[in-house]
TIMI-729503 format. One record per residue (C-alpha): x, y, z; residue in one letter. Coordinates in Angstrom, 3 decimals, padded with zeros to 6 digits, always signed. Example, Ala and Ser with C-alpha at 12.3 -4.5 7.8 and 13.67 -1.06 7.14 Angstrom:
% TIMI-729503
{{+012.300, -004.500, +007.800}, 'A'}
{{+013.670, -001.060, +007.140}, 'S'}
This chain:
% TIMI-729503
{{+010.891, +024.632, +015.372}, 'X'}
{{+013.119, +021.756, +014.400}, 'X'}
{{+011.557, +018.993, +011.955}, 'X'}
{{+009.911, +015.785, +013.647}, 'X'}
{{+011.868, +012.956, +013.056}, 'X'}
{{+011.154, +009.763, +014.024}, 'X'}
{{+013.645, +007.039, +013.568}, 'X'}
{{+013.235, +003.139, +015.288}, 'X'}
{{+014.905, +001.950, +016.627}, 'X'}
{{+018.313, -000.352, +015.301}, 'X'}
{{+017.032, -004.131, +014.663}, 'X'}
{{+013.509, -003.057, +014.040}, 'X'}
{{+012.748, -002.581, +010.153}, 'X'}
{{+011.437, +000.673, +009.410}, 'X'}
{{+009.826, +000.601, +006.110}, 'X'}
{{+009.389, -002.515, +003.688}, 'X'}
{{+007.333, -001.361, +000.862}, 'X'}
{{+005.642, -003.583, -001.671}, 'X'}
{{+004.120, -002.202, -004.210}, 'X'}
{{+002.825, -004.083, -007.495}, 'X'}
{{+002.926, -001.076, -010.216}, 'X'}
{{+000.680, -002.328, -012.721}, 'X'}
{{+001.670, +000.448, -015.360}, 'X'}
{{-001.111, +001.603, -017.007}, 'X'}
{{+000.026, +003.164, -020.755}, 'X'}
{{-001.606, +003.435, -023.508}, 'X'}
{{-002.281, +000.392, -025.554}, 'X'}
{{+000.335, -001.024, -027.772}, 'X'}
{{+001.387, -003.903, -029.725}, 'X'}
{{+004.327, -004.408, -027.272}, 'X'}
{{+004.099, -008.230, -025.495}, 'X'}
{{+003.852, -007.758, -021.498}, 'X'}
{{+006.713, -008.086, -019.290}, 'X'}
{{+006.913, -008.472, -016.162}, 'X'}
{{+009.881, -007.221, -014.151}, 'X'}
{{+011.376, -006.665, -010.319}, 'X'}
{{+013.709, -004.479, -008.877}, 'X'}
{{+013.888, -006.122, -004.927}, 'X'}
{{+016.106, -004.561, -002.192}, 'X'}
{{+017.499, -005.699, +000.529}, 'X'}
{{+019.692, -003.649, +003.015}, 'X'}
{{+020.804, -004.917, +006.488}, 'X'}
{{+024.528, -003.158, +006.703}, 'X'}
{{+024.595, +000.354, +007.044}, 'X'}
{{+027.570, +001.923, +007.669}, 'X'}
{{+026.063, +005.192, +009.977}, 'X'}
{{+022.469, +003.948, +011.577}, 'X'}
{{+022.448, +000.306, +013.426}, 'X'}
{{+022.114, -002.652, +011.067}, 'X'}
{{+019.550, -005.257, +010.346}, 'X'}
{{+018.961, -008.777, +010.725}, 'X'}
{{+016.518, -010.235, +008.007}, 'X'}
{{+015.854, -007.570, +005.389}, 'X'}
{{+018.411, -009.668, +002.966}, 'X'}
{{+016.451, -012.577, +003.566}, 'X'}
{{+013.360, -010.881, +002.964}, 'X'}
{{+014.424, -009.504, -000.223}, 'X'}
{{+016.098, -012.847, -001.645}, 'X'}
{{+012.330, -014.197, -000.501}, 'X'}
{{+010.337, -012.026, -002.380}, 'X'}
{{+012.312, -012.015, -005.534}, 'X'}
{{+012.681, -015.711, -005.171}, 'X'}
{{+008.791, -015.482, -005.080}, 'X'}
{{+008.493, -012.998, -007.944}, 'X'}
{{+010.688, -015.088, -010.155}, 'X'}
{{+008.490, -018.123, -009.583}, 'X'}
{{+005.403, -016.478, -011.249}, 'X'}
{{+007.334, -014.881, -014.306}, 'X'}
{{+009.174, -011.482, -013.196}, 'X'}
{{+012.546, -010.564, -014.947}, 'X'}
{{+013.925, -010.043, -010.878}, 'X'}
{{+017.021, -007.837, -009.859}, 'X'}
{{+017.987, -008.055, -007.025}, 'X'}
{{+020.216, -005.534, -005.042}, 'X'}
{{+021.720, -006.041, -001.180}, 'X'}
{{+023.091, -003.881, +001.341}, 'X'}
{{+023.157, -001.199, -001.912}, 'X'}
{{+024.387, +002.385, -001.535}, 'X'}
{{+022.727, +005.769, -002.822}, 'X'}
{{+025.016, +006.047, -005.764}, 'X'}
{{+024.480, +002.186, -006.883}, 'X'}
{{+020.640, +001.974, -006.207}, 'X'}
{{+020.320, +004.900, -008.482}, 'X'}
{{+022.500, +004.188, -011.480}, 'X'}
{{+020.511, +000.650, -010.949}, 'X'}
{{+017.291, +001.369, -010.955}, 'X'}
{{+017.792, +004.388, -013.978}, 'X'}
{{+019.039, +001.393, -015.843}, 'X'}
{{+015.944, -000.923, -014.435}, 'X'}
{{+013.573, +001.975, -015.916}, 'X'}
{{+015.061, +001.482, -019.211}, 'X'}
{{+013.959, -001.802, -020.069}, 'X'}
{{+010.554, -000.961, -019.203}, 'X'}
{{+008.018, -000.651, -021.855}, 'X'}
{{+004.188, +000.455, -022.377}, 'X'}
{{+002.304, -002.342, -021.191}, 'X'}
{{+004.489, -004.117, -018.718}, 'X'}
{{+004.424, -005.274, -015.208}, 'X'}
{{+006.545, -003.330, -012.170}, 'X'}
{{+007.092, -004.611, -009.003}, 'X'}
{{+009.406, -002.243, -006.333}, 'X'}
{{+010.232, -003.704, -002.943}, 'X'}
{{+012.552, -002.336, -000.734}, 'X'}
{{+013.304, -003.531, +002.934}, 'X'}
{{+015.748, -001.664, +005.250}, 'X'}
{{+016.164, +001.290, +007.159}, 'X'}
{{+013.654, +004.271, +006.153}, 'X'}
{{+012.938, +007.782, +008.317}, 'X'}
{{+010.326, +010.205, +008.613}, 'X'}
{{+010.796, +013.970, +008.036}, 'X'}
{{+007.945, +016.447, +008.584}, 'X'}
{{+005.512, +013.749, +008.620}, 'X'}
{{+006.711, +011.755, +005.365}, 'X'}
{{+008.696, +008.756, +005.411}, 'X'}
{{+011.939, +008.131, +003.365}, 'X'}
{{+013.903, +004.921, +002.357}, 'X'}
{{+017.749, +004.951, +003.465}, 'X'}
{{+020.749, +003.306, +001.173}, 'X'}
{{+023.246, +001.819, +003.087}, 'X'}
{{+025.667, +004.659, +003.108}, 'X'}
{{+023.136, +007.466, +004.384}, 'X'}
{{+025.408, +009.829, +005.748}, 'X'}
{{+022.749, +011.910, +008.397}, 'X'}
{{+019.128, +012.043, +007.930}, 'X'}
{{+017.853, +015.934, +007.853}, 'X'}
{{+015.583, +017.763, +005.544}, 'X'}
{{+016.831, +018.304, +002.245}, 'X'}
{{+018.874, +014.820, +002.547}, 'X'}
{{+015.806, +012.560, +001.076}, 'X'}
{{+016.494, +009.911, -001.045}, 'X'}
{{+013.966, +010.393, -003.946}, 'X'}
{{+013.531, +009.006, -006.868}, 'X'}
{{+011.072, +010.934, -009.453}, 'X'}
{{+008.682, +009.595, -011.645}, 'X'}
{{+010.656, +010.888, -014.470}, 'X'}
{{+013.121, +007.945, -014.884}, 'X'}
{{+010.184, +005.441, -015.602}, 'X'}
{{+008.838, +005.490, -019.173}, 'X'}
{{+005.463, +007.807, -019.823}, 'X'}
{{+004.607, +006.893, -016.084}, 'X'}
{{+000.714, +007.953, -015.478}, 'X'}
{{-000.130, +010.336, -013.195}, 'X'}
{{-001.144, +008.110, -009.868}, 'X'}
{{+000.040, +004.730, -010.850}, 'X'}
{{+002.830, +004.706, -007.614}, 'X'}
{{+000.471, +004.715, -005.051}, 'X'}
{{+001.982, +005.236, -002.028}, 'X'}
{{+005.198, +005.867, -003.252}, 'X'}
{{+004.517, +008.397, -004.800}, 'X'}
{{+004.261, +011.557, -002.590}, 'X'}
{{+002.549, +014.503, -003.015}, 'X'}
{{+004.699, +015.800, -005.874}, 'X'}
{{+005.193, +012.547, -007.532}, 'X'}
{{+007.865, +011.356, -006.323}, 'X'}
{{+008.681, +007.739, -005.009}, 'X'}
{{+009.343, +008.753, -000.936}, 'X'}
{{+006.826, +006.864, +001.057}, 'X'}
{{+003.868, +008.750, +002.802}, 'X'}
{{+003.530, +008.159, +006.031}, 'X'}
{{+000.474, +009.492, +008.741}, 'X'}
{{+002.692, +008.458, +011.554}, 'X'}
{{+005.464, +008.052, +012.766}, 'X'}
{{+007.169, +004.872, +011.799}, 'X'}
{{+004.401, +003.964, +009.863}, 'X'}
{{+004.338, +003.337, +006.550}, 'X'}
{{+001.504, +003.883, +004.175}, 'X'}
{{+000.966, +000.546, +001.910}, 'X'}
{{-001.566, -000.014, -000.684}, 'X'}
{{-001.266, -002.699, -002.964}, 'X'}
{{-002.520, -002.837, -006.090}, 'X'}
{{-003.184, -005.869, -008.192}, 'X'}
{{-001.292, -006.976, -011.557}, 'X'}
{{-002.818, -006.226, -014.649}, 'X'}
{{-003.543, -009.363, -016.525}, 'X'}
{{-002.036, -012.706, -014.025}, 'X'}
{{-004.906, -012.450, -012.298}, 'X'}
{{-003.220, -013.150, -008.699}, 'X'}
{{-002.787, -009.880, -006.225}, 'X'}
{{+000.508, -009.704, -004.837}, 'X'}
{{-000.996, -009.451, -002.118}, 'X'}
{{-001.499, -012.771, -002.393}, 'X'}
{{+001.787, -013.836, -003.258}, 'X'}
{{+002.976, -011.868, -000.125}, 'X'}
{{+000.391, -013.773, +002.182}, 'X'}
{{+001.727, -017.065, +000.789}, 'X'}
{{+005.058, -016.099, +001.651}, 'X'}
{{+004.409, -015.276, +005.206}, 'X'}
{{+001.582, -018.366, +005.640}, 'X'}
{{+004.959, -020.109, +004.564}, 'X'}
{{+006.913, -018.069, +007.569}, 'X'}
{{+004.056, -019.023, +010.315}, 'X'}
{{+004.006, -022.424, +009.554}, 'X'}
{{+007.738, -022.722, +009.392}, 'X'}
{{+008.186, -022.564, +013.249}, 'X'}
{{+005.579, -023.145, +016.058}, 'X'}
{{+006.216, -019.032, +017.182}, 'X'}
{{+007.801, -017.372, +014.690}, 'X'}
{{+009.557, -013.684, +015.376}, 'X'}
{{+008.616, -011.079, +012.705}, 'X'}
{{+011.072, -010.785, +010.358}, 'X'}
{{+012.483, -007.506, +009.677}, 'X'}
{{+010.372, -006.344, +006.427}, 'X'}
{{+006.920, -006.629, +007.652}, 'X'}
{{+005.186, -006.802, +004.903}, 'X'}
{{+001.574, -006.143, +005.965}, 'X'}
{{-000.480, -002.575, +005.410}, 'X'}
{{-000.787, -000.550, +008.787}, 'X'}
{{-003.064, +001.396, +006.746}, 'X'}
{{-005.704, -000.635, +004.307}, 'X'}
{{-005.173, -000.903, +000.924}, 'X'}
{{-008.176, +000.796, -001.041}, 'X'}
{{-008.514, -001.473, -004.071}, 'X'}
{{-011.694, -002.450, -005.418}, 'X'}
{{-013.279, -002.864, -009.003}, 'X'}
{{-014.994, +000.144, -010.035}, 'X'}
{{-018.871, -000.606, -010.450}, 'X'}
{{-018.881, -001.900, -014.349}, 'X'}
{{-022.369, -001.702, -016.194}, 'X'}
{{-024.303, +000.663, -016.944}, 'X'}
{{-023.836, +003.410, -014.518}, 'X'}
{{-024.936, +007.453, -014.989}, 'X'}
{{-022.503, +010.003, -016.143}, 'X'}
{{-022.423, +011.764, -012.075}, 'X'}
{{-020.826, +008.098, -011.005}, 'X'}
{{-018.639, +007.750, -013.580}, 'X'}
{{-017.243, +011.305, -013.081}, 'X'}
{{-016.986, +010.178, -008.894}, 'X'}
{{-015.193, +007.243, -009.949}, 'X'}
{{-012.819, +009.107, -012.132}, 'X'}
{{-012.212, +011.213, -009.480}, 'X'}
{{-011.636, +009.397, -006.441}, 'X'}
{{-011.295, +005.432, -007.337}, 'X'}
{{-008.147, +003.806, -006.288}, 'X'}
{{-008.181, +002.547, -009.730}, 'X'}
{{-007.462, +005.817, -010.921}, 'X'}
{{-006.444, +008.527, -008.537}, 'X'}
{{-003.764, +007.861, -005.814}, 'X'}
{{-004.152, +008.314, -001.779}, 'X'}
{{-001.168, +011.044, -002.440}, 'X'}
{{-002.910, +012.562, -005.374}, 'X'}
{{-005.877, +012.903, -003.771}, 'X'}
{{-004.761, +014.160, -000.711}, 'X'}
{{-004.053, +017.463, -002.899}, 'X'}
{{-006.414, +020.466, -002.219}, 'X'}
{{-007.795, +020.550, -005.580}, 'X'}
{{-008.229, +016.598, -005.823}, 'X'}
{{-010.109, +016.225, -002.511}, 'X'}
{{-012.550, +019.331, -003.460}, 'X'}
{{-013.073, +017.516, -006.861}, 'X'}
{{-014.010, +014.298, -005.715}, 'X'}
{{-016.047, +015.357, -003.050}, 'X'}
{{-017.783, +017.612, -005.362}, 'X'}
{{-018.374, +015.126, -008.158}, 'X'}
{{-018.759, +012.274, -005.732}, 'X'}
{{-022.081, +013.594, -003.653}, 'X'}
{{-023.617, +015.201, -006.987}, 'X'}
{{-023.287, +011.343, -007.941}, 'X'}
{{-024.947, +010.197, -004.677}, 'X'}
{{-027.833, +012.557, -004.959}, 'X'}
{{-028.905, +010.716, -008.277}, 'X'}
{{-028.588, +007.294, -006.636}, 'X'}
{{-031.813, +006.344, -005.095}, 'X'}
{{-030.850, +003.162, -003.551}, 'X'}
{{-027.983, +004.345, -001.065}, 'X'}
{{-027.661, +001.004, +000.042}, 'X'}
{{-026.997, -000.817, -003.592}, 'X'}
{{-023.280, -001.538, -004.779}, 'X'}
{{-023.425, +001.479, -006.396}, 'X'}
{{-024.607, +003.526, -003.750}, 'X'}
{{-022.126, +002.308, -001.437}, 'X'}
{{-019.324, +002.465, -003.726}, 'X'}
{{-020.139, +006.168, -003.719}, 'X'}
{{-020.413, +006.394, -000.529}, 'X'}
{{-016.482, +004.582, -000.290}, 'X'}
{{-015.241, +006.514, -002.475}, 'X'}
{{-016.869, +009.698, -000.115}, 'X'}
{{-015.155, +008.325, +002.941}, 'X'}
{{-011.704, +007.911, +000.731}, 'X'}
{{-011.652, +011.326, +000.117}, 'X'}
{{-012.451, +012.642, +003.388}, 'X'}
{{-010.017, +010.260, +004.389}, 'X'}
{{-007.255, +011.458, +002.380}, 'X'}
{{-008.070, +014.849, +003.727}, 'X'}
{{-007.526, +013.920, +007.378}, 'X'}
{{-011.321, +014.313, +008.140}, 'X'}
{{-011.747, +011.178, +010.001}, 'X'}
{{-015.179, +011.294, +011.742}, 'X'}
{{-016.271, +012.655, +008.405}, 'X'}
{{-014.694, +009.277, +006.781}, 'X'}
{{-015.971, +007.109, +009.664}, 'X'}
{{-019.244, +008.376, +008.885}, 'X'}
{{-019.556, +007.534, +005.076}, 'X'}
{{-017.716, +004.133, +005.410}, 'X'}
{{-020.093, +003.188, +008.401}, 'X'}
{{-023.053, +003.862, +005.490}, 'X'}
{{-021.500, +001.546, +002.898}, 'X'}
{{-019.460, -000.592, +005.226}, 'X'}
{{-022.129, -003.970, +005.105}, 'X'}
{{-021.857, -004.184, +001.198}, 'X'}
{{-017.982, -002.599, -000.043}, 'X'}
{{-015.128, -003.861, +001.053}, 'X'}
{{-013.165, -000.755, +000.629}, 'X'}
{{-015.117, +001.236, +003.039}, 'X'}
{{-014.750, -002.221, +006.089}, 'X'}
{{-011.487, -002.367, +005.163}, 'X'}
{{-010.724, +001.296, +005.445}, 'X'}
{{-013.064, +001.436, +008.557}, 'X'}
{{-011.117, -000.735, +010.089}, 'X'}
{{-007.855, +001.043, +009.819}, 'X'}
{{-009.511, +003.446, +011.438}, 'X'}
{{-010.543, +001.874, +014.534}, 'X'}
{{-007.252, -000.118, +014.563}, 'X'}
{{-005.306, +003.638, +015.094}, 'X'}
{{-008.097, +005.922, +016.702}, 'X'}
{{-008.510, +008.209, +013.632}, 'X'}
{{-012.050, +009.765, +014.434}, 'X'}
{{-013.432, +006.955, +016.245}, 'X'}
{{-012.357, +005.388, +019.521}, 'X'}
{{-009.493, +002.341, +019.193}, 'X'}
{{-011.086, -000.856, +019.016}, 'X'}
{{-008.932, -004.104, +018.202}, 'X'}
{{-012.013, -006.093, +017.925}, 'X'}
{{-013.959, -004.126, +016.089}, 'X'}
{{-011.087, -003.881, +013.626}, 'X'}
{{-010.903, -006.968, +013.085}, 'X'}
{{-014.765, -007.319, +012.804}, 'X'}
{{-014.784, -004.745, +009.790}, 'X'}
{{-011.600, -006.284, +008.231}, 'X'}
{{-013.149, -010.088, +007.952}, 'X'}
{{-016.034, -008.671, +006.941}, 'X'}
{{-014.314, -007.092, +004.269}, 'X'}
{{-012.618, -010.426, +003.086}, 'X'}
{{-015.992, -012.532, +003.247}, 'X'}
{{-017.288, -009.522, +000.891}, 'X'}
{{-014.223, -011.213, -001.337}, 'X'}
{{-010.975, -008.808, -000.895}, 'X'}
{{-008.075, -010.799, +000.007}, 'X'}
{{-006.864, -007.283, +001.904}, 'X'}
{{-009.479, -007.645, +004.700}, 'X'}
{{-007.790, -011.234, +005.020}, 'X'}
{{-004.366, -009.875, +005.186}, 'X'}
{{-005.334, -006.798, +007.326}, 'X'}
{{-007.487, -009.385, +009.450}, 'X'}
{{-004.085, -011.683, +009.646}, 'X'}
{{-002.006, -008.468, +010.388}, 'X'}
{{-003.853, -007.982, +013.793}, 'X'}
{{-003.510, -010.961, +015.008}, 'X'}
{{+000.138, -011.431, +013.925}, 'X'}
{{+001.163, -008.038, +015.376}, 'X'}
{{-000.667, -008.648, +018.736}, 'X'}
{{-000.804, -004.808, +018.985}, 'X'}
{{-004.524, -004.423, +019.555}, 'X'}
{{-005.785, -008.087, +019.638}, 'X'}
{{-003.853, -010.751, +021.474}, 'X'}
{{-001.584, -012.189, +019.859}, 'X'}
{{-002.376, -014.967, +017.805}, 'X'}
{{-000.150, -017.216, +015.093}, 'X'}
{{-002.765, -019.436, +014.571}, 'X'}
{{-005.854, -017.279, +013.652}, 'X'}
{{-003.054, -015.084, +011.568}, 'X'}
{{-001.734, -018.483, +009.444}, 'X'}
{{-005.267, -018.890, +009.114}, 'X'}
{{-006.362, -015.672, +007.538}, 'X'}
{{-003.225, -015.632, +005.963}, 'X'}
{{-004.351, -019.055, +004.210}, 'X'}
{{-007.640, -017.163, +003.076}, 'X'}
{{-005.680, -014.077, +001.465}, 'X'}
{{-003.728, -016.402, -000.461}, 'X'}
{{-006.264, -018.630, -002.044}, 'X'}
C-alpha cells in the first residue's frame, strides 16, 4: 500500500507553525536572551508558489523584534541554506534563553505526519523529510518542542489529519505575555485593516487546542504531583506522550492521583481529570477523552479548550460548531487567552460557524489583552 499523502492545494498555506520554545535548562548565571529564527517561503521552484507567507514572516519577526527577540529572518530559503542557518542559529543559544521558530510555506503529510518544505524540495516521498533533530540545539530537554517535535524528537510537525497541523503554544518564560498573544494582536491588526479581510497564507491559529495551563501550585499530595509530572503540558509533550509507555504512565499515575482526591469537582480534581482526558487524548481514545474533559470541563480550561477541539472535528463526539465555540469561550472566561483565540479561529474560518470578522476581531481583542 502506497503512503497517504496529502498535499493542498498551490495558493493555500499548508503549515505555519508558531511555536514559543521557552527552553527550560538548568539554572545558570547566564542573562536571558531572547532570540527568532522566522521563515518565510512563497517561491518554490517544484510545488506551486505562495502569495503572503513572506509577508507573514516579515510580520511576525517585525512583531518579535518589537518585544526584545534577537530576529533572523530567512525568505524563500532552500534545504541546504535553512540548515547551515539554523545550525548556526542553535549556536548562539544558551541555558536560560528564549526560542521562538516560525515557519510559513509549503509543508506535506506522509503516513499521517506533516513535514515543512524548503523552497527547492525536489519530490515529496518517504524518506525525503526535512528534519531537523533536537541535537543541534544546546542540552535541549526532553519535551520542550511541543509539536514539533515528533515522536522521536525531532522537529517535523505532527499532524492527526490531513492538512492539519498540530499547534500548541506555549508561553515565554519570564515576559509574562503568551505569544499567543502577540499572534492575536497581529491578526486583530489584520481584521481591522480591511472591512473583509482574506486569510493570509500562514494561518496562524491552532486547529487543535493548545493544552497549556499552570500546574495546581500549593500544597498538593505526592499521587498529583507524580500525575502532573507525568502528563502536564508543562512538562511532557502531546508527541511524548503519545508514546506507549508515556500514555500507560500517566494514566496509571494520573487515576491513582484521582482516587485520593475527594472533591472531583475542585481545581485539583479537575486538573486531574484534564490531565486524564490529555492522555487519552494523545492516545486517540476520544470518547474516553470526551468523557474526562466533560467532568472537569466547568472549572479547567484545558479540558473546554480541548473539548472543544473535539467537537469542532468529530473526534468521539458528534461535530458541533456551536458547541465548540461554547466550550472554547468558556475556556477564555476561565482566563486562557487560547479559548479566545480558538473561539476567534471559528468564527474567522467560517468552517463550522458562519462566518464572522466581527465576533473573530472581537475575541481576537480578548486573547490579546
Amino acid at each position: 500500500m502506497s503512503p497517504r499523502r496529502s498535499l493542498l492545494p498551490a495558493g493555500r498555506i499548508l503549515f505555519a507553525l508558531c511555536l514559543c520554545l521557552s527552553l527550560l535548562w538548568s539554572a545558570t548565571a547566564h542573562a536571558q536572551t531572547r532570540h527568532a529564527f522566522v521563515v518565510g517561503i512563497d517561491t518554490y521552484e517544484n510545488v506551486g508558489s505562495l502569495e503572503k507567507a513572506r509577508n507573514d514572516a516579515r510580520a511576525v519577526a517585525g512583531a518579535l523584534e518589537e518585544v526584545g527577540f534577537r530576529t533572523q529572518l530567512l525568505i524563500d530559503v532552500d534545504e541546504t541554506a535553512l540548515l547551515t542557518e539554523l545550525t548556526r542559529f542553535s549556536g548562539q543559544l544558551n541555558p536560560g534563553d528564549e526560542v521562538v521558530f516560525y515557519f510559513a510555506g509549503h509543508g506535506v503529510e506522509i503516513n499521517g505526519r506533516n513535514y515543512l518544505l524548503p523552497a527547492d524540495v525536489p519530490s515529496v516521498a518517504p524518506g525525503q523529510e526535512l528534519v531537523v533533530t533536537r541535537g543541534a540545539l544546546p542540552d535541549a530537554p526532553t519535551g520542550s518542542a511541543d509539536p514539533c517535535a515528533a515522536a522521536r524528537a525531532d522537529w517535523s510537525l505532527i499532524g492527526e489529519t490531513p492538512g492539519v497541523a498540530l499547534l500548541e503554544a506555549y508561553r515565554t518564560a519570564h515576559s509574562g505575555c503568551p505569544l499567543m498573544m502577540m499572534l492575536a494582536s497581529e491578526r486583530l491588526a489584520a481584521l481591522t485593516a480591511t472591512p473583509a479581510p482574506s486569510p493570509p497564507a500562514a494561518t496562524l491559529e491552532p486547529t487543535h487546542t493548545p493544552a497549556h495551563t499552570p500546574s495546581p501550585q500549593g500544597d498538593v499530595s505526592v499521587p498529583v504531583q507524580a500525575c502532573v509530572a507525568a502528563a502536564d503540558p508543562d512538562h511532557t509533550s502531546i508527541a511524548d506522550l503519545r508514546a506507549d509507555a508515556a500514555q500507560a504512565t500517566a494514566r496509571a499515575r494520573c487515576a491513582a492521583a484521582l482516587v485520593q482526591i475527594t472533591d472531583r469537582a475542585s481545581a485539583e480534581g479537575t486538573h486531574v481529570l484534564a490531565l486524564l482526558g490529555r492522555a487519552a487524548h494523545a492516545a486517540g481514545n476520544f470518547e474516553e477523552a470526551v468523557s474526562f474533559y466533560e467532568e472537569a470541563a466547568h472549572a479547567n480550561p484545558m479540558a473546554a479548550s480541548n473539548l472543544g477541539s473535539l467537537y469542532q472535528t468529530g473526534r468521539g463526539v458528534a461535530a458541533d460548531g456551536a458547541r465548540a465555540a461554547e466550550l472554547f469561550q468558556s475556556a477564555g472566561e476561565l482566563g486562557a487567552a487560547y479559548g479566545w483565540h480558538n473561539y476567534a479561529s471559528l468564527y474567522y474560518r467560517g468552517e463550522v460557524v458562519p462566518l464572522d470578522y466581527d465576533r473573530a476581531a472581537e475575541a481576537y481583542l480578548r486573547a490579546a489583552q
